[in-house]
C-alpha positions in Angstrom: 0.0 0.0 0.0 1.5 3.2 -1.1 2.0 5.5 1.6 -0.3 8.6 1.6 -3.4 7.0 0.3 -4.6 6.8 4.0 -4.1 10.7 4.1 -1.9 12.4 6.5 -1.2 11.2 10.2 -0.1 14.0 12.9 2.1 12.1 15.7 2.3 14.4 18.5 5.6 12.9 20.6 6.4 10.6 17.6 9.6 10.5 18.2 9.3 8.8 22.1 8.9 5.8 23.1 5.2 4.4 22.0 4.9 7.1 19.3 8.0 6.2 17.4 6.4 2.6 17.1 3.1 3.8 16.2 5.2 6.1 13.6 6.5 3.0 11.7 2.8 1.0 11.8 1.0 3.9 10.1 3.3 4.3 7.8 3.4 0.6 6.9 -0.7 0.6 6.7 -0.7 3.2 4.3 -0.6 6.7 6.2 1.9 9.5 5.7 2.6 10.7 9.2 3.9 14.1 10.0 5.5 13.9 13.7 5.7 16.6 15.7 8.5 16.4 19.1 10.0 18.9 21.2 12.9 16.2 21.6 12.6 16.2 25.4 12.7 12.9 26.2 12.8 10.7 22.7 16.3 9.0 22.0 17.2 11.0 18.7 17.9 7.2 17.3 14.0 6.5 17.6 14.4 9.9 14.9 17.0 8.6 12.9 15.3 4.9 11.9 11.4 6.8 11.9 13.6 9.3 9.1 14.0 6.5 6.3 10.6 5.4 6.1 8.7 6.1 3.3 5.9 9.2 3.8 7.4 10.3 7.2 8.3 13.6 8.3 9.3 15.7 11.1 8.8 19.3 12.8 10.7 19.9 15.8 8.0 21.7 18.2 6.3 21.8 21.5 2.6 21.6 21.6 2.6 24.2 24.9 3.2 26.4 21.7 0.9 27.5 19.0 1.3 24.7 16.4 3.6 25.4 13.6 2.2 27.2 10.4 3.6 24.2 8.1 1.3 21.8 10.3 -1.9 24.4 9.7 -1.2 24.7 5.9 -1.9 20.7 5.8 -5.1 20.6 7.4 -7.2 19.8 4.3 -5.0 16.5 4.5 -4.6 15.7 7.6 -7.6 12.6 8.6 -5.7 11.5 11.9 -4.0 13.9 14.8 -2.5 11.2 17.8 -2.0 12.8 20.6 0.8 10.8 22.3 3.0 14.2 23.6 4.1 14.4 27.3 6.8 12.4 29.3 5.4 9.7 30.3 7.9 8.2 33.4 7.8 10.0 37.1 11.4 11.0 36.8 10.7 12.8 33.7 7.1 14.4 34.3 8.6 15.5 38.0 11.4 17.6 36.3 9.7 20.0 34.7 5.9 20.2 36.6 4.8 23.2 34.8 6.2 22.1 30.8 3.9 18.5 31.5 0.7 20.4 33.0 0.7 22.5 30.4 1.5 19.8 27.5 -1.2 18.1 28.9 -3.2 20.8 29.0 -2.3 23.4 26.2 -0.7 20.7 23.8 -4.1 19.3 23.9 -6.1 22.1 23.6 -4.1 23.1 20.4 -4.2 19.4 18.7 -7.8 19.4 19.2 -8.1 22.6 17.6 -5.9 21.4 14.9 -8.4 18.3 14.2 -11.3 20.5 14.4 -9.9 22.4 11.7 -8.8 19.5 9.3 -12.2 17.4 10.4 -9.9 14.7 11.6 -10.2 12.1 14.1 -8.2 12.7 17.1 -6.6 10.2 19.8 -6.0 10.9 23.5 -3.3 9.2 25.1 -4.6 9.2 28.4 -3.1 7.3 31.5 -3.3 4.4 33.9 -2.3 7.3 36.3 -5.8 8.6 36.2 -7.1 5.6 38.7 -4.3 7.6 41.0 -4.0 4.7 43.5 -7.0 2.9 43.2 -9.1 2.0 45.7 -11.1 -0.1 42.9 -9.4 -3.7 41.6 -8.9 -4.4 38.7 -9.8 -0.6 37.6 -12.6 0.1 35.1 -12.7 2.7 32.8 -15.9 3.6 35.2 -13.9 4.6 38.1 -13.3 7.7 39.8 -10.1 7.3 40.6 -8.0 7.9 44.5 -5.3 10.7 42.7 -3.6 13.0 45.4 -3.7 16.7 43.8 -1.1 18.4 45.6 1.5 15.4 45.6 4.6 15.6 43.1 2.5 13.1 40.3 -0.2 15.5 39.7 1.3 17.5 37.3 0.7 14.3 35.0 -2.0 12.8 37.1 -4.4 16.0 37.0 -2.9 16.9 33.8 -3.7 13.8 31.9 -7.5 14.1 33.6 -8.2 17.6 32.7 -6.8 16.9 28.9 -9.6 14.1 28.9 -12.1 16.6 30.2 -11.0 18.7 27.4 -11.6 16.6 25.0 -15.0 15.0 25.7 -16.0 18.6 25.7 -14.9 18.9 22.3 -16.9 15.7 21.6 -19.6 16.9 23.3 -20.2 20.4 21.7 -19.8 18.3 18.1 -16.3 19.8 17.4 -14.4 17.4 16.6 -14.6 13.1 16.7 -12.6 11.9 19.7 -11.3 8.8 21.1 -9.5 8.3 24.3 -7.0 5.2 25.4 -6.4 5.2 29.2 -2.7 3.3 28.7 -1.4 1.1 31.2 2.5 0.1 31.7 3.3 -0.5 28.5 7.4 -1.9 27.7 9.8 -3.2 24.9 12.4 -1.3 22.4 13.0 2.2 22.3 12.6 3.2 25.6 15.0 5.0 27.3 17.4 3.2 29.7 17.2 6.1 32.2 13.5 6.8 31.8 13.0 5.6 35.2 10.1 3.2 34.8 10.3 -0.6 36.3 11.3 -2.7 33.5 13.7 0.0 32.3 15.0 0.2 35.7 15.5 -3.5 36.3 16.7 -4.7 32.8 19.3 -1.6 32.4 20.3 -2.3 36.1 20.7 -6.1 35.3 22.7 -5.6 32.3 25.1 -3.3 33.2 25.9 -5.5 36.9 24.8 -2.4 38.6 22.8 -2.9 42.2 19.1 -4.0 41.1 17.0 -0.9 42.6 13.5 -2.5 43.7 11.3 0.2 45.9 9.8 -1.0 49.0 9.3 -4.6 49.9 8.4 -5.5 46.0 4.8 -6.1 46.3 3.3 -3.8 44.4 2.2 -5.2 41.0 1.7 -3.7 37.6 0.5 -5.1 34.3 2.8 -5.2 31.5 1.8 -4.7 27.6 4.3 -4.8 24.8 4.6 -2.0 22.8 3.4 -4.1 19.7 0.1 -5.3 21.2 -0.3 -1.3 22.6 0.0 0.3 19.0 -2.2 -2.3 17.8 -5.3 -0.7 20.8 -4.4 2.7 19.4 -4.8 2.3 16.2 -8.3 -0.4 16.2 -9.6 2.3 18.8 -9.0 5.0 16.1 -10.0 3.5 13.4 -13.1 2.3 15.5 -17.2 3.5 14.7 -17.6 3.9 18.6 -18.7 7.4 19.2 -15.9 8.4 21.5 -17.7 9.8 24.5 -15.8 7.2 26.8 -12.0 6.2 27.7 -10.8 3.0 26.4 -8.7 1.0 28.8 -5.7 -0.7 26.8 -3.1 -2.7 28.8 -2.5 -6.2 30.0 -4.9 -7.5 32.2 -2.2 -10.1 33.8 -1.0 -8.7 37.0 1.8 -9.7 39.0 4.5 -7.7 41.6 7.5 -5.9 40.6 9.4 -8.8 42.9 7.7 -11.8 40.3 8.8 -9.3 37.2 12.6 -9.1 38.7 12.4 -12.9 39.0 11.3 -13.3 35.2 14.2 -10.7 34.2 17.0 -12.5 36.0 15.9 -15.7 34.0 16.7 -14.4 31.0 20.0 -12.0 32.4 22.8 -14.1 33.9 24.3 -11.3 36.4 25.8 -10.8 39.7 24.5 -7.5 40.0 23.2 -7.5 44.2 19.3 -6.6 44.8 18.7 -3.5 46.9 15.7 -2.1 48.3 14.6 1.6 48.6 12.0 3.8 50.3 8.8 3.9 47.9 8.4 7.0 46.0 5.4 9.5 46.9 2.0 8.5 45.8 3.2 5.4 43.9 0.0 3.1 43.2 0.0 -0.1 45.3 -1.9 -2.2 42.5 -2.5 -1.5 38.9 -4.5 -3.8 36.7 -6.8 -2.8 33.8 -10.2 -4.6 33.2 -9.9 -4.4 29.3 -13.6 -5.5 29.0 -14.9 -2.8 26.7 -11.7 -2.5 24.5 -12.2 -6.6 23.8 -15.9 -6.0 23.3 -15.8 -2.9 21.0 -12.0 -3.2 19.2 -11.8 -7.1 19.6 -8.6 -6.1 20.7 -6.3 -8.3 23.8 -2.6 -8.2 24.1 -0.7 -11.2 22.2 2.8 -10.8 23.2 3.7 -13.3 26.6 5.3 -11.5 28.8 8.5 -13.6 28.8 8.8 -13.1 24.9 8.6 -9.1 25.0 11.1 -9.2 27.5 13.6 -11.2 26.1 13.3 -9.1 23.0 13.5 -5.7 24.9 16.5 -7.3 26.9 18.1 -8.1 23.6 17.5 -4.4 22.8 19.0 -2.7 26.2 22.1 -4.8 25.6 23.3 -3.5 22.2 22.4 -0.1 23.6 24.2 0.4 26.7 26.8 -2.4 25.8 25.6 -4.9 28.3 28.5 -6.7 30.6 25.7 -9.2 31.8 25.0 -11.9 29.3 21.4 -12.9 28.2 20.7 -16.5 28.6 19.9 -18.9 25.8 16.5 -19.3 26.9 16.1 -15.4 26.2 18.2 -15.2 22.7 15.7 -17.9 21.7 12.5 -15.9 22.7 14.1 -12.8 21.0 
């Protein structure tokens, strides 16, 4: 399929971690994709592979900003904005409070003007961090949420909820068609090693032999979705007839603690590297575990990927980036 026939894509924060994957799977299904990145936390290799495909392009900007006249002058072909822009890991949303409030905020405001416009659909990437730490298990797309408002995570926290309130106002007044994906802990290549997240964390820490940071007593869980299985939600729930007045959950539904996900890493990293535990961070959720009920009903969507095979794979990644000293083990060159 010739690139372009699709029409034209916008990728706000293309060039990060999930973007730069959805990047290359719109482009290979037929969309030229125009990404737009301030370059504030995307690994400027992400840029340089997304830069030989076929029908992509870049503009370096921040959304906080009015959006670039080249972006306005293509809004008769523009059918799809993703909105996909603001760090996404506590490290990185914490460093600069004000810049993610107000991507969250203004970016969004000015991408859903920008889809208004061009009468395209636009795409939310909302956040498991909405739920806060839920009081609700496993957390529906129904739920209020438990999110602390003054704590150092609402920046993204009350950021991420006031960018969906934007948009289902938009939806709501008939200004533009909306969809919103509440993403859950989503992993594999192209991340950042320093991005701070859990798998980052422990893999990176793994490979290099360096002491294996787990916070707390390791009980907490999470829910782990490869990136592959995650671009596939975004783009069935954007390509979906639903009428976009509700968030989409889109994660992986199989739960387990941050001490079972260091025991499945060092099965696949042979290392010496000593385990050490720290204090848990301010307002970190406890338990985090979509019910994907409506995105299987309405998208027939579920992730595919087994944990132990995106792992393997994102392992194999980390090492050839940071020039591993631990080895992976046969098992995991096999699944990768």
């Amino acid at each position: 399929m010739a690139a372009g026939n699709r029409g034209l894509a916008i990728v706000a924060g293309g060039a990060g971690f999930i973007g730069s994957h959805l990047c290359r799977a719109l482009t290979e299904r037929g969309h030229e994709v125009l990404c737009l990145d301030n370059l504030q936390t995307a690994r400027p290799s992400n840029l340089r592979l997304l830069e030989a495909l076929p029908g992509f392009s870049f503009i370096e900007a921040d959304v906080v900003n009015p959006l670039p006249a080249a972006v306005a002058a293509r809004a008769g072909e523009i059918t799809r904005v993703y909105n996909l822009a603001c760090a996404a890991s506590p490290p990185q949303y914490q460093a600069d409070p004000e810049h993610t409030m107000l991507t969250n905020v203004l970016g969004t405001h000015h991408l859903l003007r920008l889809a208004e416009q061009a009468g395209a659909r636009f795409l939310l990437t909302s956040t498991s961090e909405v739920y806060g730490d839920p009081e609700m298990h496993p957390q529906v797309e129904a739920y209020r949420g438990w999110v602390s408002c003054t704590g150092p995570r609402a920046c993204y926290d009350e950021g991420k909820r006031a960018a969906e309130a934007l948009t289902f106002d938009y939806a709501r007044l008939g200004r533009a068609a909306v969809r919103v994906a509440r993403i859950f802990n989503t992993y594999g290549p192209n991340m950042h090693p320093d991005d701070g997240r859990v798998v980052s964390n422990l893999l990176c820490q793994a490979l290099s032999g360096r002491e294996i940071t787990v916070h707390g007593d390791g009980s907490q869980t999470r829910s782990f979705c490869y990136v592959s299985d995650m671009v596939e939600g975004l783009i069935r729930l954007m390509e979906s007839d639903i009428d976009g007045t509700e968030p989409v959950n889109l994660g992986n539904p199989a739960e387990m603690t941050v001490n079972e996900l260091l025991d499945r890493i060092l099965a696949i990293v042979d290392t010496e590297a000593p385990v050490v535990h720290k204090p848990m961070p301010q307002d970190d959720p406890r338990r985090r575990r979509p019910d994907i009920g409506r995105a299987q009903a309405l998208l027939g969507w579920a992730p595919q990927v087994p944990l132990e095979t995106g792992l393997a794979r994102t392992a194999a990644w980390f090492a050839e980036e940071i020039g591993a000293t631990a080895a992976l083990s046969a098992r995991a060159t096999q699944c990768a």
